[in-house]
C-alpha positions as CSV (number, residue, x, y, z in Angstrom):
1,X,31.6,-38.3,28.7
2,X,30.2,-40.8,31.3
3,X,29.9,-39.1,34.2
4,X,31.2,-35.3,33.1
5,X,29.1,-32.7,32.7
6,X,29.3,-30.2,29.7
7,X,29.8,-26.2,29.6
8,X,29.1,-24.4,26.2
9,X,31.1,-21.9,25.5
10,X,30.5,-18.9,22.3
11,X,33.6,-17.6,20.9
12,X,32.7,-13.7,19.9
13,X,35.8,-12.0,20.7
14,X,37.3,-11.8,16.7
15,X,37.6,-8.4,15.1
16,X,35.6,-9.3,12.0
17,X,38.0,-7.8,9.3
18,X,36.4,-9.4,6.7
19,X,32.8,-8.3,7.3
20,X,34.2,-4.2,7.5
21,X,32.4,-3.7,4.1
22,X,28.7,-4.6,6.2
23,X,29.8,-3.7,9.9
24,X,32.5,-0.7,8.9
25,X,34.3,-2.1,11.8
26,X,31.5,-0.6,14.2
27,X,29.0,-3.3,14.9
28,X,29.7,-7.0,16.2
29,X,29.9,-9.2,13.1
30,X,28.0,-11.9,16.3
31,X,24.9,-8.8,16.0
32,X,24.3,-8.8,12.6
33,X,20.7,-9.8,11.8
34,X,19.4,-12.5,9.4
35,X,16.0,-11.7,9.0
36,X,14.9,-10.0,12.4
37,X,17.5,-12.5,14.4
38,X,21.0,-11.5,15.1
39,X,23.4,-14.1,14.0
40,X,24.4,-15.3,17.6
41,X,21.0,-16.2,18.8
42,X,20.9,-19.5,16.0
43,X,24.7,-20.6,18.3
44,X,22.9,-19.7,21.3
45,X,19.8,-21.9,20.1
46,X,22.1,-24.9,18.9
47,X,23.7,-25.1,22.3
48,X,20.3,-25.3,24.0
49,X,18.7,-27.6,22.1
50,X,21.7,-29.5,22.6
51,X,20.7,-29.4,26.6
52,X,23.1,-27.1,27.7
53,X,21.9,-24.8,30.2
54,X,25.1,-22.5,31.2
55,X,27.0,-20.7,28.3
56,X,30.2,-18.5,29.1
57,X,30.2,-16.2,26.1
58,X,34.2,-14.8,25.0
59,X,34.2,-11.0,24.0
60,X,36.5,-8.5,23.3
61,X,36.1,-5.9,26.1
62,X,36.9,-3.0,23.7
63,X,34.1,-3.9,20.7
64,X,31.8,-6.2,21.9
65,X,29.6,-4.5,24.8
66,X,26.5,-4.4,22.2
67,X,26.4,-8.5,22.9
68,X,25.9,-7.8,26.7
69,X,23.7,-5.6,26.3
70,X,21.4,-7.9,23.7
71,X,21.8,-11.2,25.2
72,X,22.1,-10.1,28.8
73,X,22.1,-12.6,31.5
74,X,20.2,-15.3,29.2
75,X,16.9,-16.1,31.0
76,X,14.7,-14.5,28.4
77,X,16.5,-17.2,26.3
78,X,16.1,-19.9,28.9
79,X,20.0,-19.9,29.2
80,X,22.6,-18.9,32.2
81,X,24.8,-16.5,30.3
82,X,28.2,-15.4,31.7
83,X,30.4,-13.2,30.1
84,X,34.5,-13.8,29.8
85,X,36.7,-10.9,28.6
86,X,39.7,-11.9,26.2
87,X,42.9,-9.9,26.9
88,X,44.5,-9.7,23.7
89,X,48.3,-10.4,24.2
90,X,51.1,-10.0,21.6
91,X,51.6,-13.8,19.8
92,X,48.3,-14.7,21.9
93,X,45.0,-14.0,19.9
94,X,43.2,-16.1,17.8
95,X,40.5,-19.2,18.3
96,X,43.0,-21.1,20.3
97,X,43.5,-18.2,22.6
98,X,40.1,-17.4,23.5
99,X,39.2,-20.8,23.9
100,X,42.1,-20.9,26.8
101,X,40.8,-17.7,28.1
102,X,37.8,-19.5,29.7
103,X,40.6,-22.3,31.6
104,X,39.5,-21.3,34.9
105,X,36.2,-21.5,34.3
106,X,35.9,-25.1,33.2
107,X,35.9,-27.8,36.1
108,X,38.4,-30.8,35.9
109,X,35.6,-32.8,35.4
110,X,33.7,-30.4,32.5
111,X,34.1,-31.2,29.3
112,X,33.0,-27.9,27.1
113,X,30.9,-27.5,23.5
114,X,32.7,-24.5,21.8
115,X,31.2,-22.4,18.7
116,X,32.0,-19.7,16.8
117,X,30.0,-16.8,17.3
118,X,29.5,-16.0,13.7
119,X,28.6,-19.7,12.4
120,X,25.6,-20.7,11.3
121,X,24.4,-24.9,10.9
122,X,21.3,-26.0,9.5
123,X,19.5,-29.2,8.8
124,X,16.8,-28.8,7.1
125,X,15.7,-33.0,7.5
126,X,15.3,-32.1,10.8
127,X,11.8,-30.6,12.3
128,X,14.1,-28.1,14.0
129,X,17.0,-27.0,11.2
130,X,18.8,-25.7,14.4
131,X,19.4,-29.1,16.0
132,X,22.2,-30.4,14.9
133,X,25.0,-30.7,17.4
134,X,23.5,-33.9,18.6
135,X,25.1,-36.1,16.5
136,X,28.9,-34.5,18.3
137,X,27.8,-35.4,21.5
138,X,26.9,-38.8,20.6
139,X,30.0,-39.1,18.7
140,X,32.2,-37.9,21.5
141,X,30.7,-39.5,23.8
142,X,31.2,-43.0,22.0
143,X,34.3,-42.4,20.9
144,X,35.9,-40.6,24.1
145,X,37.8,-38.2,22.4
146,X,39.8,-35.2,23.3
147,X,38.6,-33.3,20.7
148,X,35.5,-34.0,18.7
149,X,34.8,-31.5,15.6
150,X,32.2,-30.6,13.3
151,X,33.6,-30.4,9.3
152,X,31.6,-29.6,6.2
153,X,32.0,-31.3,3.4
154,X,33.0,-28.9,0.6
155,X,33.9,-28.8,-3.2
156,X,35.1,-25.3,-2.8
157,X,38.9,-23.7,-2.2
158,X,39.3,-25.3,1.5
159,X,42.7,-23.3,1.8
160,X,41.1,-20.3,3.6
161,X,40.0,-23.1,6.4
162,X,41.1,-25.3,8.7
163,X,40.9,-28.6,7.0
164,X,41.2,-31.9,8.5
165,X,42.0,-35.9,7.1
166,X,39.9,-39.1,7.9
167,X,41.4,-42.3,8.8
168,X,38.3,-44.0,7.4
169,X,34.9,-42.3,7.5
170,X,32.2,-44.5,9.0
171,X,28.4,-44.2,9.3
172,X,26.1,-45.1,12.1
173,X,21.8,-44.1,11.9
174,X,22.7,-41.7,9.2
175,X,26.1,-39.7,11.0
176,X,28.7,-39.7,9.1
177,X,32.2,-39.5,11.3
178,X,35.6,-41.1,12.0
179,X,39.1,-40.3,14.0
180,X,41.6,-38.1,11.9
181,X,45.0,-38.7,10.4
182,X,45.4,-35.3,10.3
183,X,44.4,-31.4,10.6
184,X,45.8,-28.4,8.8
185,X,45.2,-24.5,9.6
186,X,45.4,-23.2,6.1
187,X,46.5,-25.7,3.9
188,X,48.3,-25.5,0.3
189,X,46.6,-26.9,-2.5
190,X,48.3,-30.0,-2.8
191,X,47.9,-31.0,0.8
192,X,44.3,-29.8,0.4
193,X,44.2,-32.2,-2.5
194,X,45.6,-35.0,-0.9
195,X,42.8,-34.8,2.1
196,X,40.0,-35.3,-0.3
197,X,38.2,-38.4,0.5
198,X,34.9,-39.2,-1.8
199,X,35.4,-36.2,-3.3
200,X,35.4,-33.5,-0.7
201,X,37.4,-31.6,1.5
202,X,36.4,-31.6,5.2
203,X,36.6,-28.1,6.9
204,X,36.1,-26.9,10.2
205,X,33.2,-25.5,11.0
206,X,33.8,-23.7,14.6
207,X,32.0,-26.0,16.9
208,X,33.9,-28.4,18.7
209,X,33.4,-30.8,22.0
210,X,36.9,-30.7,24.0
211,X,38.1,-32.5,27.5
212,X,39.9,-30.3,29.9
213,X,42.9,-31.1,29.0
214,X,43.4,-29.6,25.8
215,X,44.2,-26.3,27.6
216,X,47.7,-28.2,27.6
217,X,48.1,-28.3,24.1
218,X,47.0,-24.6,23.5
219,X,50.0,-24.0,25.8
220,X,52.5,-25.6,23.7
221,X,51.2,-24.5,20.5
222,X,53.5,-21.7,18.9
223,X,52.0,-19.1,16.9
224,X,51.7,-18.6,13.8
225,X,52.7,-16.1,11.4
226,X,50.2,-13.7,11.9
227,X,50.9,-13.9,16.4
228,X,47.7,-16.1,16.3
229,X,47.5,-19.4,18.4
230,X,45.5,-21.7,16.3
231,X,43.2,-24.9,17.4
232,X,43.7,-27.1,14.9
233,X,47.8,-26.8,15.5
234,X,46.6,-27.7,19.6
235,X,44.5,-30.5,18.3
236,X,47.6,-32.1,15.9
237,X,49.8,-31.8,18.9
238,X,47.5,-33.7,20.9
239,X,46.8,-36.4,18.1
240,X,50.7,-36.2,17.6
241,X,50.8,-37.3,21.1
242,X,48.4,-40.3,20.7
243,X,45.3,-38.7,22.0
244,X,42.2,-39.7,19.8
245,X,40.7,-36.5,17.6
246,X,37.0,-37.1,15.9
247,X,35.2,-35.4,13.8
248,X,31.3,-35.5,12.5
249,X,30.5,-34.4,8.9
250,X,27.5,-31.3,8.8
251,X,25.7,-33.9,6.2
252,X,23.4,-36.5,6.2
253,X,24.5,-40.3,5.2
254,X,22.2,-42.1,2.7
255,X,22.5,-44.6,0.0
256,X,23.5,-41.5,-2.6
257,X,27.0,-40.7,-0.5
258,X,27.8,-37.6,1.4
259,X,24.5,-35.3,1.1
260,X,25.9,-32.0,2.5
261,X,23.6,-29.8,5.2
262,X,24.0,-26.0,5.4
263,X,26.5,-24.2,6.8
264,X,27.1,-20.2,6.9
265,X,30.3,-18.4,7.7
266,X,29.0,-15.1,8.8
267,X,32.8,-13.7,9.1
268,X,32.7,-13.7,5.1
269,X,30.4,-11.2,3.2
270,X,28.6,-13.6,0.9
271,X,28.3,-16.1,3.8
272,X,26.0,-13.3,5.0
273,X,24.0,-12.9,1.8
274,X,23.3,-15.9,0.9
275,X,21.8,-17.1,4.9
276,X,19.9,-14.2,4.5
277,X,18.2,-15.9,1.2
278,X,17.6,-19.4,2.8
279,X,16.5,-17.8,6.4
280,X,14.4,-15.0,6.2
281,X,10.9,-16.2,4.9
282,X,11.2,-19.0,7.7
283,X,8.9,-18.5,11.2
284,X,12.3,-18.4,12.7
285,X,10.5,-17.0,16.3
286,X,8.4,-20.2,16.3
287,X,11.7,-22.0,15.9
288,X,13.9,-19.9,18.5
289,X,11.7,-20.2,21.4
C-alpha cells in the first residue's frame, strides 16, 4: 500500500432476517446494544484504532435512518462519517453489491478496509480487545494484495459461511496468514472438508482490505441463486485471473498451534447472546473513547 491512502467503509445496508426474532424486523440489527453499546460502534472503533479517520457507512434508505441519526456525522467519535444509500436492484443485492455501491467514492489511488456492520472481533491478548485489524494492514501491505481478508478459525458447520483454502499458512511475530488456493460462498460438506487445514475451517469474517480494482470483478460476478452478488465469487474471479488474495487468521500463533480470538456474528441470534456474556461487565466506555 506504499504510497495509497486507505478509506474504511461499514457495510449496514442487510435486512437482518435472521435477527427478526430480537429486532421484529423494526430496529437495525447494526443498533442493537451489547451492554449499553450498540453493536456498530465496536466496527466503528476497530477502524479507528486502525488509523482511519473517514468512514463512508452503506445503508438501506428504507430501514436504516436510526444509524444516521445515532452515529451522525462522527466527530463525537473522532471520525468523518459519510453516509452512502444502497439502491437495491433485482439480481444486485448482497455484500458484493454494496461494496460496489461506494465505486465512486473511492479514489484510484485509495485502497478501502471494509466490515460488516453486525461483526464483532476481539482480542483479548491485547490491552485494547478492539485492535485487531492491524495485523490486515500489515499483511496487505507486505503482501500487496488485491484482496486481503480476515477468517476465523472454526470447528463448527462452516457451510452457512464463506470459507476460504490456504496455500500454506505461515506465521510472522505471532500473525498467522498466507495467500489462498481457493474461496467458497456456501460450501458443501465435502468441499468444506477438504479446506480444513490443522484442523479448522477458515471462514470469513466481514472485514476485508481491497485495491480499487476489485469493483471489476464485482462486475463480472453473476449472481447467485438467491439475486445476490457475492464477494467471495469477485475475489475467486480475481485469484482465477492471477491476482494475489490473502488472508489473516482472527487467532493468535504460539507454540500450541492456532489459538482462536473472538469473533461474534451479530446477524445470528445466539451470536448476540453469547457477546452479550463476554462484553457486558467490561468498562467498554473506557475502551471506546
Amino acid at each position: 500500500m506504499e504510497g495509497k491512502s486507505l478509506k474504511g467503509v461499514i457495510l449496514a445496508a442487510g435486512e437482518g432476517s435472521r435477527m427478526n426474532s430480537v429486532t421484529y424486523g423494526a430496529y437495525p440489527k447494526e443498533l442493537l446494544p451489547i451492554g449499553n453499546v450498540p453493536t456498530i460502534r465496536f466496527v466503528l472503533e476497530a477502524l479507528k484504532v486502525a488509523g482511519l479517520r473517514k468512514v463512508l457507512v452503506v445503508i438501506d434508505g428504507k430501514t436504516k435512518n436510526g444509524i444516521v441519526a445515532g452515529l451522525g456525522s462522527g466527530k463525537r467519535f473522532g471520525v468523518d462519517i459519510g453516509y452512502i444509500v444502497q439502491e437495491k436492484k433485482v439480481n444486485f443485492t448482497g455484500v458484493g453489491a454494496a461494496i460496489y455501491s461506494v465505486k465512486g467514492w473511492i479514489d484510484e489511488n485509495e485502497d478501502m478496509l471494509v466490515a460488516c456492520g453486525d461483526t464483532i472481533l476481539c482480542d483479548f491478548s491485547k490491552s485494547n480487545p478492539f485492535s485487531c485489524v492491524q495485523p490486515l494492514l500489515k499483511v496487505h501491505k507486505f503482501m500487496d494484495a488485491i484482496a486481503t481478508v480476515f477468517v476465523y478459525p472454526t470447528n463448527s458447520n462452516p457451510t452457512r459461511y464463506g470459507v476460504v483454502k490456504f496455500n500454506k499458512i505461515l506465521k510472522h511475530n505471532h500473525i498467522l496468514f498466507g495467500s489462498l488456493g481457493n474461496l467458497v460462498e456456501k460450501p458443501s460438506s465435502d468441499v468444506a472438508k477438504a479446506f480444513r487445514t490443522n484442523g479448522y475451517n477458515y471462514i470469513l469474517t466481514g472485514y476485508y482490505i481491497f485495491k480499487p480494482k476489485i469493483f471489476s470483478y464485482i462486475e463480472r460476478t453473476k449472481p447467485d441463486a438467491n439475486g445476490e452478488i457475492q464477494i467471495t465469487d469477485s475475489m475467486e474471479l480475481a485469484r482465477e485471473d492471477g491476482e494475489r488474495i490473502c488472508a489473516v487468521i482472527h487467532a493468535n500463533g504460539s507454540k500450541d498451534g492456532i489459538l482462536p480470538c473472538h469473533y461474534w456474528d451479530m446477524g445470528i441470534p445466539e451470536d448476540y447472546k453469547e457477546a452479550n456474556k463476554h462484553l457486558f461487565d467490561l468498562d467498554l466506555k473506557q475502551l471506546l473513547r
